[in-house]
C-alpha positions, 0 to 999 in steps of 0.5 A: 929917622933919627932926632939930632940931640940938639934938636931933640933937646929943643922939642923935649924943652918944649913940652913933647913927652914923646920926644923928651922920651926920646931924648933920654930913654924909658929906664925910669919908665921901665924900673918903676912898671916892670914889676907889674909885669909877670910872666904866665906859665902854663904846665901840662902833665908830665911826659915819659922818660922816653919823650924827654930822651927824645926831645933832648936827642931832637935839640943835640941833632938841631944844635948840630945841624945849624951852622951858626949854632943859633939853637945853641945859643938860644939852649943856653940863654933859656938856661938862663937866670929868667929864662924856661930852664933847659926843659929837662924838668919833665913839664911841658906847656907854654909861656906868655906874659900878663900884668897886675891890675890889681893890688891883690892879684888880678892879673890880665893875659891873652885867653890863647895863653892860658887856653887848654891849660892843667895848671897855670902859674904867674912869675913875678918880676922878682922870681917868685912863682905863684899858682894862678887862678883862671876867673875867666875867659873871653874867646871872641876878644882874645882876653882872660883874667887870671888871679893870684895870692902873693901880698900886695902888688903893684898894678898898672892902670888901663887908660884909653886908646883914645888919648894916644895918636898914630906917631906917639911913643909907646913900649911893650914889655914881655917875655919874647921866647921865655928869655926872660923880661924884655922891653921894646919901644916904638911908635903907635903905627895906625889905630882901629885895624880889623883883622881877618876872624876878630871883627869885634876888635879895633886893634892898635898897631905899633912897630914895637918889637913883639914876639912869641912870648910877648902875648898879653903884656902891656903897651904902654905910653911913656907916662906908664899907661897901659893902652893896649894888651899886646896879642897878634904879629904879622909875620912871614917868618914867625918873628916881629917885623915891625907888624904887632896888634894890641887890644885897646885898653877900654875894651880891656876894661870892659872885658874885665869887668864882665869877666869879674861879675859873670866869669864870660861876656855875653853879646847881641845876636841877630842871626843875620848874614849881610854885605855893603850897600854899595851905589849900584846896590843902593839904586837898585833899592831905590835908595837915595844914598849908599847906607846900612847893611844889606841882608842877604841871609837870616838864620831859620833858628835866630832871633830875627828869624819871621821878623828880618827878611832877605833883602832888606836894608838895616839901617839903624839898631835902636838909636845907632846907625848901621853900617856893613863895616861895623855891624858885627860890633853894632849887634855884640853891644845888645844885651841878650834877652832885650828888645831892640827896635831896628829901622830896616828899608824894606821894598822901598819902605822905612819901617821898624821892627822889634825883636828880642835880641839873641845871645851869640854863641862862642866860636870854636878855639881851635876847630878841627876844620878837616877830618881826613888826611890831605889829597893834593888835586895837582891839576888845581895846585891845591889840597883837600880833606873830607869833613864831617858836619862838626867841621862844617859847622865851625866853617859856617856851612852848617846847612850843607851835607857834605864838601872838601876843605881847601888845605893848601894851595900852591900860590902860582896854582890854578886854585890860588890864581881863581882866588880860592882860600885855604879854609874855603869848603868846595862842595860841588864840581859843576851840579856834582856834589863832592863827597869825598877827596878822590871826587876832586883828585882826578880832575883836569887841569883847566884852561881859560877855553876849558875852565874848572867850574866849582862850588865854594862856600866862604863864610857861609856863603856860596858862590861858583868859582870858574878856575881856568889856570889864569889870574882872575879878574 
């Protein structure tokens, strides 16, 4: 909605900085932290002549295949002053953005830029081109820290999520699709999101416009603070809908600085799988209130391994409360190597433990979760591929032998209407154990009196799934 100027006016003279921002734009903003801003070039080797023959004939065939010469236009502005040039250079690689916190150099960027990277290098505001060094990487908050020597420069501050509220002001700045810097400005749209994968962040979200190009780039309140690191949209077209995810910046801050002492950041692992106590739960333990994490699995190789035990409530990590929702955030804040006294509900009983906290493992970048070719199974609407036990490995599903992961799933199909997921690792068909696709491929199609009855692994926990071609309730 927008503000009528005389009204605007009122609000500004009475002292709002987001309205006043409003009323008279961010072009002083921009001038002054622009020139932190830098654009994050990452270069592979070389490609043949032939493939830049082919990918030139790959762009004459797009530009004239698209009716509203979209892809044309795009060419061109890539060619641009600023943008990525036409491409014909030779190098291929990637582009996002960073920003300076440093006078000297110290540049901050997503880890998914720079990931896989020959070489890298940073583009100033100016023009100017510097290599970059990579200091370190973090893969579970998505943040790495790169260094560059090109004199002094001017830094951005991180300051604190904390002080900005859902409805204030805030711009991001970039360089969406490698046309060159852009600036887009919104409000902050809710705070503490939890995306599905990343449960050790609490994202802010704003309705800035953030694109591809735009990861790791600033989010910045109207006095030139940076709140957040730009990282993640969603988006059912691949372009911004007004859905944009930023790291706050105090775990930015906190990122840095184990980044600058140790190049990696180590966490807390127990080595426990639980879920919510909810209040059936909770009268079933014989416990007053729904409260802590339920354990419903401990790792035989973990830390928690002969002390924790299937069944028992967490309620407390040293002095801080549990609970299911914040438990992966609970434990990532131990320090490995340390004892930890829990307060666990076992039996009916209040009790602590100690054990000596873990150090939890990085995940896979970019797990290769299926190892063979799709099959389709068209009676369940969904494709499958065989996996080895590496692939099983980085879905969680370490202790079984064999299964087939979901790959795709037609969203009307059988499959997706029992609420089967694509990644999900289908081991059985009834008590037999699917070793290969074809196992699956010539099953029939259900029925609600003639279900398909299966066995799935999520997250490392398995449960039957009766698919019967209707929506499960």
């Amino acid at each position: 909605m927008k503000i009528l100027p005389a009204i605007a006016l009122l609000i500004c003279l009475s002292g709002t900085g987001s309205a006043c921002a409003a009323a008279t734009g961010y072009a002083a903003l921009v001038r002054r932290v622009a020139p932190s801003v830098v654009t994050i070039l990452v270069v592979d080797e070389p490609v043949g002549a032939a493939d830049r023959a082919a990918a030139r004939e790959v762009r004459r065939a797009a530009d004239d295949t698209d009716p509203t010469a979209v892809n044309e236009i795009l060419r061109r502005l890539l060619s641009a002053p600023g943008g990525r040039g036409s491409g014909d250079e030779g190098i291929s690689g990637s582009l996002g953005s960073g920003f300076v916190i440093r006078k000297d150099g110290l540049i901050v960027t997503n880890r998914h830029v720079i990931v896989g990277a020959r070489s890298v290098k940073a583009r100033l505001s100016d023009g100017r081109e510097f290599p970059a060094r990579i200091v370190g990487s973090d893969i579970v908050t998505d943040i790495a820290l790169l260094s560059i020597t090109a004199g002094e420069l001017a830094p951005l501050q991180l300051g604190s999520s904390d002080k900005v509220s859902v409805g204030d002001a805030v711009i991001a700045i970039g360089n969406p699709y490698g046309l060159g810097q852009s600036v887009s400005a919104g409000i902050i749209s809710a705070r503490a999101r939890t995306l599905e994968n990343d449960p050790y962040v609490d994202f802010l979200q704003t309705d800035a416009s953030i694109n591809r190009g735009n990861s790791g780039g600033p989010l910045l309140t109207p006095d030139g603070t940076v709140v957040g690191v730009t990282s993640a949209i969603f988006s059912p077209s691949g372009g911004s809908v007004g859905l944009g995810f930023a790291i706050p910046a105090e775990t930015v801050a906190t990122i840095v600085s184990e980044l600058q002492a140790h190049q990696r950041v180590a966490r807390g692992y127990l080595g426990i799988a639980a879920q919510e106590v909810t209040a059936a739960l909770a009268a079933a333990l014989h416990m007053q209130a729904p409260d802590g994490a339920l354990i419903t699995g401990v790792d035989a190789l973990g830390p928690a391994a002969g002390t924790l035990m299937i069944g028992d409530v967490l309620l407390r990590a040293g002095t801080d409360p549990v609970t299911f929702k914040g438990l992966s955030k609970t434990t990532a804040r131990l320090i490995p190597g340390a004892l930890v006294t829990l307060t666990i509900l076992r039996a009916g009983v209040r009790d602590t433990v100690a054990l000596k906290v873990g150090e939890l493992p990085d995940p896979p970048a970019e797990p290769a979760l299926a190892s063979g070719q799709d099959t389709w199974v068209p009676s369940l609407g969904m494709g499958v591929a065989d996996t080895t036990a590496e692939n099983r490995r980085a879905i969680k599903a370490t202790d079984e032998p064999s299964g087939l992961i979901v790959t795709q799933l037609r969203p009307t199909g059988p499959g997706a209407l029992a609420g089967l997921r694509v990644g999900d690792l289908v081991t059985h068909l009834v008590t037999t154990q699917l070793l290969h696709a074809a196992d699956l491929a010539t099953v029939g199609k259900p029925s609600p009196q003639d279900p398909v009855l299966v066995r799935v692994v999520r997250d490392g926990a398995a449960s039957f799934v009766a698919i019967t071609g209707e929506i499960q309730p």
